[in-house]
C-alpha positions in Angstrom: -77.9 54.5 23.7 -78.6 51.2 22.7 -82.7 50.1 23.1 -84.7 47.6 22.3 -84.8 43.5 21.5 -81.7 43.9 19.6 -79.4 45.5 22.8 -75.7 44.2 22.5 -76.1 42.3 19.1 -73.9 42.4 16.8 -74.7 41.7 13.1 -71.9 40.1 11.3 -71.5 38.7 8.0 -75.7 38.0 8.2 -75.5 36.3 12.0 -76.3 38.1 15.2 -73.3 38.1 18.1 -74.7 39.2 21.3 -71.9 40.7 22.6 -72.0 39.6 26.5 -71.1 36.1 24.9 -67.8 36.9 23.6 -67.1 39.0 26.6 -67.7 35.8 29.3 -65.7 33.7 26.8 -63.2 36.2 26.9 -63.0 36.1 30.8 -62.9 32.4 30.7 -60.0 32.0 28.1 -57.7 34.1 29.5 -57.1 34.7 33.6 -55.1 37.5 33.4 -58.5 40.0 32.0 -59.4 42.2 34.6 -62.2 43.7 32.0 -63.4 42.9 28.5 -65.9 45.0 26.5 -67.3 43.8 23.0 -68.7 46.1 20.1 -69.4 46.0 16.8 -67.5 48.4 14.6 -68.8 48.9 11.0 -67.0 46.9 8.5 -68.1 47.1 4.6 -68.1 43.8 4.2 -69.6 42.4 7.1 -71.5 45.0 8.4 -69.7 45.2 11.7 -66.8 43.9 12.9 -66.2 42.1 16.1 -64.4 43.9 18.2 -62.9 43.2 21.7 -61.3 45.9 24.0 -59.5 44.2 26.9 -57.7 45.6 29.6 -55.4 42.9 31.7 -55.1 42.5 35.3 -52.1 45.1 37.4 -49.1 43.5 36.6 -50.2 41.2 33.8 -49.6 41.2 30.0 -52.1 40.0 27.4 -50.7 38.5 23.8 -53.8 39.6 22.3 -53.0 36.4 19.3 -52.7 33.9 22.0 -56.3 35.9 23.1 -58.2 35.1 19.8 -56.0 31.3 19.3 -57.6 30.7 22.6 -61.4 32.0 22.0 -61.6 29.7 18.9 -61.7 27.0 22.1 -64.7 28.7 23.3 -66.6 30.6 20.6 -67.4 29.3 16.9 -65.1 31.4 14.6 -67.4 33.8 13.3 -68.1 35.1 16.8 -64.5 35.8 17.8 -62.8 39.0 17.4 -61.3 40.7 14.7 -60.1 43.1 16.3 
């Protein structure tokens, strides 16, 4: 259970990524997301790593490159997903 001010942040490389940000760019680079969830997983040399699980819409395939090339329209790099 997450609590407190710090709910859905993600500390990366010394910045926080709140993690409903990357999900809504998510939704709005790609049309064919039926649901995106974003967590940080640990990394050891970032702390956590951005991660992005993403399930696409029935009958709809998700390049999950063509994903990230497209978030890089939407989010400053560090806040995209690794992973």
């Amino acid at each position: 259970m997450v609590r407190g001010p710090e709910q859905g942040l993600i500390k990366t490389g010394g910045e926080n990524v709140a993690s409903l940000e990357v999900e809504r760019a998510i939704y709005d680079a790609d049309p064919k997301v039926a649901e995106a969830v974003v967590v940080g997983l640990p990394h050891a040399r970032w702390s956590e790593a951005i991660t992005a699980v993403v399930v696409a819409k029935p009958g709809e395939t998700i390049d999950p490159e063509g994903l990230r090339t497209s978030l890089k329209s939407w989010l400053d790099g560090y806040r995209c997903p690794s992973r």
